[in-house]
C-alpha positions as CSV (number, residue, x, y, z in Angstrom):
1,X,-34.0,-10.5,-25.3
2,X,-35.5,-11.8,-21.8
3,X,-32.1,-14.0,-21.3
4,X,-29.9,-10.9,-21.9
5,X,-31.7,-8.7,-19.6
6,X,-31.5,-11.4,-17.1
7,X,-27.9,-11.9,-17.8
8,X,-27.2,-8.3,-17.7
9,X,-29.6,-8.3,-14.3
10,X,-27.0,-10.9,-12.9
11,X,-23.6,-8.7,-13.5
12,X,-25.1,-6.0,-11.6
13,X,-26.3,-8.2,-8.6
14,X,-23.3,-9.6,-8.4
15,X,-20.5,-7.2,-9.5
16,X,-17.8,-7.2,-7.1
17,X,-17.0,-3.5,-6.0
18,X,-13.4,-2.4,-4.7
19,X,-12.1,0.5,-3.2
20,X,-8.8,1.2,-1.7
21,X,-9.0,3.7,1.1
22,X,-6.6,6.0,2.4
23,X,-5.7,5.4,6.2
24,X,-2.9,7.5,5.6
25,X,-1.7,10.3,3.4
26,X,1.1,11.7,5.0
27,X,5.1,11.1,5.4
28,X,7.4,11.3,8.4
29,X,6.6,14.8,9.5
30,X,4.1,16.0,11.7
31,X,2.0,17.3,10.0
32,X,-1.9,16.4,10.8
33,X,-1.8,13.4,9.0
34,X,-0.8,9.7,9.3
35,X,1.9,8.8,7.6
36,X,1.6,6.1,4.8
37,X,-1.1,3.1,5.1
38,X,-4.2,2.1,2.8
39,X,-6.7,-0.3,2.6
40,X,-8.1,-3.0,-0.1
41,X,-11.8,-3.4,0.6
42,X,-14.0,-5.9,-1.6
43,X,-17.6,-6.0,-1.4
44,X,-17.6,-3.9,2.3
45,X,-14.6,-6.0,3.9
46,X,-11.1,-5.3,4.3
47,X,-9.0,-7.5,2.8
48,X,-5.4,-6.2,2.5
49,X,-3.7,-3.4,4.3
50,X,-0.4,-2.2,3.0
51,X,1.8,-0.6,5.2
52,X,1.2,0.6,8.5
53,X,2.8,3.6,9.5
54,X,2.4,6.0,12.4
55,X,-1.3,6.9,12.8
56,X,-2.5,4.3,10.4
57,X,-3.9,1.7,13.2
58,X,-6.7,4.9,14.7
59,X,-7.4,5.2,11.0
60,X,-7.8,1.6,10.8
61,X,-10.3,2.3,13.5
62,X,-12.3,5.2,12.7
63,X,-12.9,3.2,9.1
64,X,-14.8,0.4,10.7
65,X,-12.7,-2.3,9.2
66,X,-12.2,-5.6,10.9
67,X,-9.2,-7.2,11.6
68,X,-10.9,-11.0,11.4
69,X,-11.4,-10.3,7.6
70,X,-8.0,-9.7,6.5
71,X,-6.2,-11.9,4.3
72,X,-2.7,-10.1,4.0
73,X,-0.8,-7.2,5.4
74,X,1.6,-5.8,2.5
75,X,4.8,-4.1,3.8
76,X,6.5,-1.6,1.2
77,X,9.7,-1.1,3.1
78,X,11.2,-0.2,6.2
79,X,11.0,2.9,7.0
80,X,9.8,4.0,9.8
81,X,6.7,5.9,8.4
82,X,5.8,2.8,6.4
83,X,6.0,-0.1,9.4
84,X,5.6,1.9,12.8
85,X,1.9,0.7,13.9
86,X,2.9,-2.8,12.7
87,X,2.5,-4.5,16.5
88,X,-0.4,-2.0,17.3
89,X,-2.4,-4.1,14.9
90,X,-0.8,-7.2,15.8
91,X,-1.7,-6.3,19.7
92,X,-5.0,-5.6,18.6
93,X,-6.0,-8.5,17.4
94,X,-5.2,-10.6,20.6
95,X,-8.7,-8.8,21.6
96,X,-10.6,-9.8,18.4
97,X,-12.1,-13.2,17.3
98,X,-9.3,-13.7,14.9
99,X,-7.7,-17.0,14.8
100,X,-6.9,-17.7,11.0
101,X,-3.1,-17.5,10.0
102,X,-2.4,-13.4,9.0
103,X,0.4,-13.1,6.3
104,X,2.9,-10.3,6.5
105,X,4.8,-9.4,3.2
106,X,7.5,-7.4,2.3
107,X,11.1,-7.0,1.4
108,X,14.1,-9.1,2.1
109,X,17.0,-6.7,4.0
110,X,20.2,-5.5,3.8
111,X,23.0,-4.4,5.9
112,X,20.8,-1.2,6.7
113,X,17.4,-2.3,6.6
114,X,15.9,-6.0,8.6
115,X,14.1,-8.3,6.2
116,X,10.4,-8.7,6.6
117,X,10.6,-11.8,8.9
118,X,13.9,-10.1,10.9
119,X,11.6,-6.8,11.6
120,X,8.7,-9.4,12.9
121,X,11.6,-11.0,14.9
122,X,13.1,-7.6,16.4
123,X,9.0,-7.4,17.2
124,X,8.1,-10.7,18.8
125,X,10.6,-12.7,18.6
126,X,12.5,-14.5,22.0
127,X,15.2,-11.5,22.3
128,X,12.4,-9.0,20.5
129,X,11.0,-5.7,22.3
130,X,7.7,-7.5,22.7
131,X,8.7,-10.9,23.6
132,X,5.7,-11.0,25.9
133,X,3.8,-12.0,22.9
134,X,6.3,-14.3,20.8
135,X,3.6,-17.3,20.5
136,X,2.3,-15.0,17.5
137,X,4.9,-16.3,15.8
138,X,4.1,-19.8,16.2
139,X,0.7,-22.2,15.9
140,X,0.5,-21.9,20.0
141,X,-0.8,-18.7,19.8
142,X,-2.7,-17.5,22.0
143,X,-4.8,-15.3,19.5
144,X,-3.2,-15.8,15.4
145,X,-0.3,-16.5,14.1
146,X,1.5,-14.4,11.6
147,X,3.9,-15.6,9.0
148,X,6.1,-13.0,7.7
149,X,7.8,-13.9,4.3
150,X,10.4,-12.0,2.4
151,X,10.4,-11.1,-1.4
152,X,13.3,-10.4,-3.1
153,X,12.0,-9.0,-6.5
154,X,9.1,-10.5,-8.3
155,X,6.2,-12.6,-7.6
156,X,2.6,-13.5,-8.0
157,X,0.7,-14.0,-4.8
158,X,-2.6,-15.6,-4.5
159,X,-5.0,-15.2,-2.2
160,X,-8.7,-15.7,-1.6
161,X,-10.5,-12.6,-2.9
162,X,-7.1,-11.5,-4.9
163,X,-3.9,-11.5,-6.0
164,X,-0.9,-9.4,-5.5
165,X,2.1,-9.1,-7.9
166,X,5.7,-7.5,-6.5
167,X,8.3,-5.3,-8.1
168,X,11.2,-4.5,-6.8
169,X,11.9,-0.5,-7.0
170,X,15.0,1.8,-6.0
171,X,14.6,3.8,-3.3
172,X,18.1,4.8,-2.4
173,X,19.5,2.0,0.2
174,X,16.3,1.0,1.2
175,X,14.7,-2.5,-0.2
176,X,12.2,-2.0,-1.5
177,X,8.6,-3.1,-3.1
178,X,5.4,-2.0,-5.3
179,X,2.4,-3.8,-5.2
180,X,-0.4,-4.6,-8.3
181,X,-3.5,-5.8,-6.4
182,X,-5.6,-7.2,-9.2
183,X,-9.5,-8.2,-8.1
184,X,-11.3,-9.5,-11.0
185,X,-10.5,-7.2,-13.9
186,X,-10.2,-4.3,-11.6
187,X,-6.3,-3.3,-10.3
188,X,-4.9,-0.7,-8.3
189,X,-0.9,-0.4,-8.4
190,X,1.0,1.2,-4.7
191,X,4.2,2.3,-6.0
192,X,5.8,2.6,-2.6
193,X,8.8,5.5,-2.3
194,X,11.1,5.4,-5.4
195,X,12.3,7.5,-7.9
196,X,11.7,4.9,-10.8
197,X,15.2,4.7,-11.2
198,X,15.0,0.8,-13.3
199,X,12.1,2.0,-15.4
200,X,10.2,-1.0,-14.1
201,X,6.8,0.9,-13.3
202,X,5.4,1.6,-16.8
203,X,5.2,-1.7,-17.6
204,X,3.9,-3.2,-14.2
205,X,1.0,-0.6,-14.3
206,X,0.1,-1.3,-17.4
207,X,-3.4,-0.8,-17.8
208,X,-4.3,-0.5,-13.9
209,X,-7.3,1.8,-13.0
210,X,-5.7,3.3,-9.8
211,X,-2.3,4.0,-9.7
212,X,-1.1,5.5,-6.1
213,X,2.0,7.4,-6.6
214,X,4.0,9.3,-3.4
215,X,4.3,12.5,-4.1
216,X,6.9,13.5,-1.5
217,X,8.9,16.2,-3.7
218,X,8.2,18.8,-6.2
219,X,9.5,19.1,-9.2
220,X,12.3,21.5,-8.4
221,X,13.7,18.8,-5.3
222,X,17.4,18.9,-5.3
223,X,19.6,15.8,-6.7
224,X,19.5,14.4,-2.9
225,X,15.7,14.4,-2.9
226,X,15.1,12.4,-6.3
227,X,17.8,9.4,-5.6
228,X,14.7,8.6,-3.4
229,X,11.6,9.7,-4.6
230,X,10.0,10.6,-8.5
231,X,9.0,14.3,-9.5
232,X,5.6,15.1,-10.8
233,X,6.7,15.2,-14.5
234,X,8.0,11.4,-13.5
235,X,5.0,10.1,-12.3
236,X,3.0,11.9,-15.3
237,X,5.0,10.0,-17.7
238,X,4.9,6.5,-16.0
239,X,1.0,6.7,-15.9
240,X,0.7,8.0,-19.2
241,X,3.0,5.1,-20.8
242,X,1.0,2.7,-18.6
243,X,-2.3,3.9,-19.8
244,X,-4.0,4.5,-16.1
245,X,-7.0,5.8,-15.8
246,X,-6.5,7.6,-12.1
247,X,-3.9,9.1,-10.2
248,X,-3.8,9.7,-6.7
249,X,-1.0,11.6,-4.9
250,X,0.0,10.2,-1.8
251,X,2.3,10.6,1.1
252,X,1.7,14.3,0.5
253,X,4.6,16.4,2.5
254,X,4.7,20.1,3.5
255,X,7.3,20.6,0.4
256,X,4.4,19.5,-1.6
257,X,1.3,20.9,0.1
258,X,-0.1,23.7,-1.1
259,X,1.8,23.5,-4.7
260,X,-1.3,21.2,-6.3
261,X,-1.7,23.3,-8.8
262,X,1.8,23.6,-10.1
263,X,1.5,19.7,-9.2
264,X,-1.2,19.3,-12.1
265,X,-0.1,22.0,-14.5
266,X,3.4,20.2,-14.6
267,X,2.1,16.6,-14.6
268,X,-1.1,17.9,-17.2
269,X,1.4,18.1,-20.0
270,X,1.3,15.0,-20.4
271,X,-1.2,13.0,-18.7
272,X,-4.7,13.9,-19.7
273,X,-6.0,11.0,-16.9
274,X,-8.0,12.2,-13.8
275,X,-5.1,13.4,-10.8
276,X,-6.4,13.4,-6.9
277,X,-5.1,14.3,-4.0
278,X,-4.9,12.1,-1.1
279,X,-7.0,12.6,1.9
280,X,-6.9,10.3,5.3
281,X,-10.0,8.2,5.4
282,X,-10.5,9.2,1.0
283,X,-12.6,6.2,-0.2
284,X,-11.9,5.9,-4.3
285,X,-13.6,3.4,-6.3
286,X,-12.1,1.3,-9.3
């Protein structure tokens, strides 16, 4: 009896605890929010941030994360509400005691979209629109280097405190990616915009405790809108397939505000999981 009470006594002590914060809920319009960003944080330090779009780095402020403690920033595509604040963080930590390597990740490109390492070249690079600071891109930094790396479809990523799985999903012309962030036995799966076109989404949230869809249309969004982006009923039937425990609607836009409640009647049909809204600076727990 004593040795399970101690060994029950040790799980609590040394649990590991995860949240993913929302830096920001928003899309591409202005609308009092920023636009698309969130934060992995594991036992009180930020570890991952995944996308970084307009608002996202004051966000990154006002949460009192540090930029010496990240191990990855995850990039879910290009557009510009998803990539914006990218040197803003990049800038910033020239000024902080960072000096460890910072891995950027994200999609390969197209003709219409740069790569992942092209956008950090268009950024820093010797012909980029802040060349002042191109030794980022190499060991002579004067503050980090950054390594930017392109994924094409699917791979497993591991890192100190995590690991990080890619699928590539359709989002019209635009690469591309979702992200599972698995901590221990605790995962949290970023869908990125899509409309779930290859069905590839039930299976790689299989089981996760978070699941952050992007709620950027309602249910009635024309034929246009849904090339792009999934419907409530959509996103109901993905997490119900995948078993998830939590919902949270994301990159929340002003044809979805203030329709939450047609939102969860619609997706309630057939997911009987817990549905939240997203809210700048929202802390959630797996």
């Amino acid at each position: 009896m004593k040795a399970l009470l101690f060994l029950l006594i040790s799980v609590v002590i040394f649990a590991i605890e995860v949240e993913i914060e929302i830096l920001g809920s928003g899309g591409p319009e202005v609308d009092n929010r920023a636009s698309s960003s969130y934060l992995l944080w594991i036992d009180g330090e930020a570890k991952a941030l995944i996308d970084a779009g307009s608002g996202s780095m004051l966000q990154f402020e006002r949460s009192s994360a540090k930029l010496e403690t990240l191990e990855v920033i995850l990039l879910t595509h290009m557009h510009i509400d998803h990539v914006v604040d990218l040197p803003s963080y990049i800038k910033a930590g020239y000024f902080s005691s960072r000096r460890n390597i910072l891995p950027i990740i994200g999609p390969d490109g197209d003709d219409n979209f740069p790569s992942t390492i092209e956008y950090c070249s268009i950024l820093f690079g010797e012909k980029g629109a802040y060349r002042y600071m191109k030794d980022v891109l190499t060991s002579q930094s004067d503050s980090f280097e950054i390594h930017p790396q392109d994924v094409n479809n699917t791979q497993h990523l591991v890192f100190n405190s995590f690991t990080v799985d890619t699928l590539k999903v359709h989002h019209g012309i635009v690469p591309s990616l979702a992200f599972r962030i698995t901590v221990g036995e605790k995962s949290v799966v970023i869908s990125s915009d899509t409309n779930n076109e290859n069905h590839g989404l039930e299976i790689f949230a299989k089981g996760a405790n978070l699941f952050i869809a992007h709620h950027a249309i309602p249910e009635s969004a024309g034929e246009v809108a849904k090339t792009l982006h999934m419907t409530p009923s959509e996103i109901a039937q993905i997490v119900k397939k995948a078993d998830v425990k939590k919902v949270v609607m994301s990159h929340r836009m002003k044809r979805t505000l203030e329709h939450e409640n047609e939102t969860i009647t619609i997706m309630k049909k057939s997911y009987s999981g817990q549905i939240v809204f997203a809210e700048d600076l929202m802390r959630i727990r797996l």
